[in-house]
C-alpha positions in Angstrom: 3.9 -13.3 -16.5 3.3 -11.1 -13.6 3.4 -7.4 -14.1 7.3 -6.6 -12.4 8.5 -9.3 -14.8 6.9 -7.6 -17.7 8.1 -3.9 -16.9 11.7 -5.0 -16.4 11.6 -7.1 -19.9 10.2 -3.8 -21.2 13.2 -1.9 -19.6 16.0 -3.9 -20.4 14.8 -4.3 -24.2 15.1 0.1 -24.2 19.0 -0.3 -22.0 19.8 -2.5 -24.7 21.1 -5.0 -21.8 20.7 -9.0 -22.3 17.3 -10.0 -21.1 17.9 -14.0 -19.4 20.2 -13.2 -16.6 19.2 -9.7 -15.2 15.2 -11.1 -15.9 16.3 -13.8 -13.6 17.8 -11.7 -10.8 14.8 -8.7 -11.0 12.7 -11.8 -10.9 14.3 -12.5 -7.4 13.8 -9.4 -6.1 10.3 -8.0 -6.9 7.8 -8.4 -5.4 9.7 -8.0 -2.6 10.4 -10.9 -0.1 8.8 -9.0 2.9 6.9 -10.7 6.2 4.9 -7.3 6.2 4.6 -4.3 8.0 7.0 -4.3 11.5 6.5 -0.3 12.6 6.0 2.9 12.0 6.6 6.6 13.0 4.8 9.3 14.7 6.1 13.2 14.7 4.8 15.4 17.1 5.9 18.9 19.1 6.0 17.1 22.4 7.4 13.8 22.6 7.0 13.3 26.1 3.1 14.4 25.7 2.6 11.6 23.1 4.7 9.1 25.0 2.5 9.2 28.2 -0.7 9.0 26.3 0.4 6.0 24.0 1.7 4.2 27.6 -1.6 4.8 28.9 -3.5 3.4 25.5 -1.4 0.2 25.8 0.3 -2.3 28.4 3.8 -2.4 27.6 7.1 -1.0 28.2 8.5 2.1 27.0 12.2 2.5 25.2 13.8 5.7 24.3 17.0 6.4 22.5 18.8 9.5 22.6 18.4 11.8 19.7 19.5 15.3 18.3 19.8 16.6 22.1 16.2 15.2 23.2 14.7 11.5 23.0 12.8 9.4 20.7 10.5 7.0 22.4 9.3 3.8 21.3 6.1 2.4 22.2 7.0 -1.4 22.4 3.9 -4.1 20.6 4.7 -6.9 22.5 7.4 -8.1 24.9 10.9 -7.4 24.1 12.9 -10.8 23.7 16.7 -11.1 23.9 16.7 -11.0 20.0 14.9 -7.6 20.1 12.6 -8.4 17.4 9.4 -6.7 18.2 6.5 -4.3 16.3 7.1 -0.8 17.9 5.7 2.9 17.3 8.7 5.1 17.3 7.8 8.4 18.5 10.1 11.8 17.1 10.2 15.4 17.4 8.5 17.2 14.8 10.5 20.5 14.8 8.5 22.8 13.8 7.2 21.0 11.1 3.5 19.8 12.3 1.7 16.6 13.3 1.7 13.9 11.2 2.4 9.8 10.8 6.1 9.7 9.1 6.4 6.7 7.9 5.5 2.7 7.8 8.3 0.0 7.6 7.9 -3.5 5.5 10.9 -5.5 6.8 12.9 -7.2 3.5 14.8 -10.9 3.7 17.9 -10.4 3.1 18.2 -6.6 3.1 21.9 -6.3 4.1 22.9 -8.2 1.2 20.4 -7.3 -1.6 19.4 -3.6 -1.0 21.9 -2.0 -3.6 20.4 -4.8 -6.0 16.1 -4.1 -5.0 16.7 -0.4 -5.0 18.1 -0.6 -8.8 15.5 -2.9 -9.7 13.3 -0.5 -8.2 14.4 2.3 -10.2 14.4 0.5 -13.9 10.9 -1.2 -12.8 9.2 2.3 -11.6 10.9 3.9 -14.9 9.8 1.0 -17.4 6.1 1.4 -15.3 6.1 5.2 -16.2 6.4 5.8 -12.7 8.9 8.7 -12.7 12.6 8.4 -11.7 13.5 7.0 -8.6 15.4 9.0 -6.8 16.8 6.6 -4.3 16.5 6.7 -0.5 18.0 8.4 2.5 18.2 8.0 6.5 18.5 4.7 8.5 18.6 1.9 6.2 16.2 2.3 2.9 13.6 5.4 3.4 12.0 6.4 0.4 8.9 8.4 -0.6 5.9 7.2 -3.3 5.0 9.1 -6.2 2.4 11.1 -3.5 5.8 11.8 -1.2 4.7 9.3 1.4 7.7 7.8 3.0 8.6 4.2 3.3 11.2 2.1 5.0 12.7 -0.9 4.6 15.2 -2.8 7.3 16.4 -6.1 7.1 13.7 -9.1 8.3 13.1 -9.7 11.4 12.9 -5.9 12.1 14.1 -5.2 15.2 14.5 -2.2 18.2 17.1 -0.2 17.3 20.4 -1.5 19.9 20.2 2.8 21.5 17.0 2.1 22.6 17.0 1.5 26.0 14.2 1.2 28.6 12.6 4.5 30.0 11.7 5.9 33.2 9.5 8.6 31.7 6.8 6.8 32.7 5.5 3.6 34.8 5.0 0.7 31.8 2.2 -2.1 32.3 -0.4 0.1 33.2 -2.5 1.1 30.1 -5.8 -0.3 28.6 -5.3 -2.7 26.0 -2.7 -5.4 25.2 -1.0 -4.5 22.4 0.6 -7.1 19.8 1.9 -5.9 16.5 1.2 -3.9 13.4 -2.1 -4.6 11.8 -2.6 -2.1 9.0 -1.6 1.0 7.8 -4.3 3.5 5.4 -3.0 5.2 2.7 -4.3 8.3 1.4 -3.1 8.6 -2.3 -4.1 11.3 -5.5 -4.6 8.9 -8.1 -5.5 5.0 -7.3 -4.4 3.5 -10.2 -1.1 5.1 -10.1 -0.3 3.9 -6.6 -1.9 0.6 -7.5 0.9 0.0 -10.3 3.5 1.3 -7.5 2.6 -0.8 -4.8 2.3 -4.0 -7.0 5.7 -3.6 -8.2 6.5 -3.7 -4.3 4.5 -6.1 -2.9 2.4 -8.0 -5.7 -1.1 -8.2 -6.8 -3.3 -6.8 -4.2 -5.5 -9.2 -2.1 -8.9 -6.6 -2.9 -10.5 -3.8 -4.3 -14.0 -3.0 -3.2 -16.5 -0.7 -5.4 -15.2 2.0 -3.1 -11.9 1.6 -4.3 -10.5 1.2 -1.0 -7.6 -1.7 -1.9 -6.3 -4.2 0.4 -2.2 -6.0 0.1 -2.1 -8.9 2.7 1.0 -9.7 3.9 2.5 -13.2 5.2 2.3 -11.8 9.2 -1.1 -10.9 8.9 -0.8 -7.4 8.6 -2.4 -5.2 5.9 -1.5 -1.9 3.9 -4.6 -0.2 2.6 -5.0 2.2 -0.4 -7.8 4.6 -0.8 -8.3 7.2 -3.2 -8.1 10.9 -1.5 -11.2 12.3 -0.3 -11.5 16.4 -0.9 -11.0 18.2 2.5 -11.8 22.2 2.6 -8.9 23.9 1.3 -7.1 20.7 0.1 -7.2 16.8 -0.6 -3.9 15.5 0.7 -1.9 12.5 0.0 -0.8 10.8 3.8 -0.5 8.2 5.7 -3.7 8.9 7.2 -4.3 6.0 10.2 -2.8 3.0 11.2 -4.0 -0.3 13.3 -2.4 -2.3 15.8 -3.3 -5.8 16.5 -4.6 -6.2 20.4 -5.9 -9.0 22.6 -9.2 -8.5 23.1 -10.8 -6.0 25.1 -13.9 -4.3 26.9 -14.7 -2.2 24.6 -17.2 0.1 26.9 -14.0 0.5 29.3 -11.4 0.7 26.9 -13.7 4.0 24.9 -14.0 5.5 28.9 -10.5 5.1 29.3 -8.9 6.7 26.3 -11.6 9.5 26.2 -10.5 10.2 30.2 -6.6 10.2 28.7 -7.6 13.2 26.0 -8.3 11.0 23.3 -11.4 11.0 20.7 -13.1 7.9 19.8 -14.6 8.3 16.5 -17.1 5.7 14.4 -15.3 2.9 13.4 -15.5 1.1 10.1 -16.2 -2.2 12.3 -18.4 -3.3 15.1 -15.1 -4.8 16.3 -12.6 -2.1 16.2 -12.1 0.7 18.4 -11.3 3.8 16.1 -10.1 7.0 18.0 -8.2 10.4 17.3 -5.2 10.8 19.6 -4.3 13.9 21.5 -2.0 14.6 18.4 -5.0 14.4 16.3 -3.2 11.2 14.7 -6.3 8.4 13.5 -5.4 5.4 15.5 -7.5 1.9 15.5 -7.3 -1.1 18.1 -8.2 -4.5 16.1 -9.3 -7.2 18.5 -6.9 -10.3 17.5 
């Protein structure tokens, strides 16, 4: 009996509610039937600033949707079909409120129909877990925050670009370094392992890894990756984030692509790989390119 099963027995036993049928239908829902990670979100001051420096990072088009009197741009992962499902990075205003990665989408089957139902099983599981209350979500579709406030999103499977977006003349697409292709992984930075551990295996299951590090690994059906690391003590804090993200690319020349985004205001830092490109963008935002 996985652990989900055995927190929702445990919370249906204290509600006092019949165990067979509602076991059945938690059962159904959690771990959540989810292809993986299809986006995620950067906030930043300048929008356009970030926009031109992504389009010169990677060969694709550019979007934009109209937003709150300005524009959020998304950084398209592969070519946009007729069905608009494609990976994206949606750029949006920060407004006042700092630099940082919002948040990181894990598309659900059958979101439209079951969301009421996972979020309630998500509240008696994280409460029969010890979890804390769960407080429920806000904004488009399902965003919700962890027990270390970092935000999550699901949308229905496929994920796809939002129907405002439309494509942008900000700037000249097809021109940047690398071929991008979709999400690959997103690093979490959380205050107590363990704790996130139970979260994220309600979620998503039983974890692929943990190394002696305690860096831990969920694999996901489209290949990509959510990571888990306890955090590490910074001057003046230790903060719980979304601290990088990967995208998936074709493969590169990695000499050329370093040149390139160090000539576009970027950092390239040491990367965890041989094979990975690991660099700082001009937001100060930890990025990686993973050769495919």
């Amino acid at each position: 009996m996985n652990s989900s099963r055995r927190n929702l027995l445990a919370a249906l036993t204290v509600l006092g509610l019949p165990l067979p049928t509602l076991t059945m239908a938690q059962a159904k829902l959690l771990p959540l039937n989810t292809p993986g990670l299809d986006h995620l979100d950067v906030i930043v001051p300048d929008v356009e600033k970030t926009a031109k420096f992504y389009m010169g990072v990677f060969n694709t088009t550019l979007h934009a949707q109209p937003f709150q009197g300005g524009f959020r741009y998304f950084i398209l992962l592969n070519t946009l079909p007729e069905s608009r499902t494609v990976g994206y990075l949606a750029i949006g205003d920060s407004r006042g409120r700092g630099t940082y990665i919002g948040h990181f989408c894990t598309s659900v089957v059958e979101w439209r129909r079951d969301s009421q139902a996972i979020f309630a099983a998500m509240g008696e599981a994280f409460s029969a877990a010890g979890l804390g209350q769960f407080p429920g979500s806000t904004g488009v579709g399902g965003i919700f925050a962890d027990p270390d406030g970092i935000e999550i999103q699901f949308l229905p499977a496929p994920d796809t670009l939002v129907t405002a977006a439309l494509p942008s003349d900000l700037v000249v697409g097809g021109q940047g370094l690398v071929s991008p292709i979709k999400v690959d992984n997103v690093l979490l930075q959380v205050s107590d392992i363990d704790r996130a551990l139970a979260y994220y295996r309600l979620l998503y299951g039983n974890e692929a890894s943990r190394d002696s590090n305690d860096r831990i690994t969920f694999a996901f059906d489209n290949g990509s990756r959510l990571l888990l690391e306890p955090t590490s003590y910074q001057y003046g804090s230790a903060q719980a984030r979304i601290a990088r993200f990967g995208i998936s690319v074709a493969p590169f020349d990695r000499q050329q692509v370093t040149a390139g985004i160090t000539t576009l205001g970027g950092t390239v830092l040491q990367a965890e790989s041989a094979d990975v490109l690991h660099f700082r963008d001009t937001d100060g935002n930890e990025v990686e390119l993973v050769p495919a």
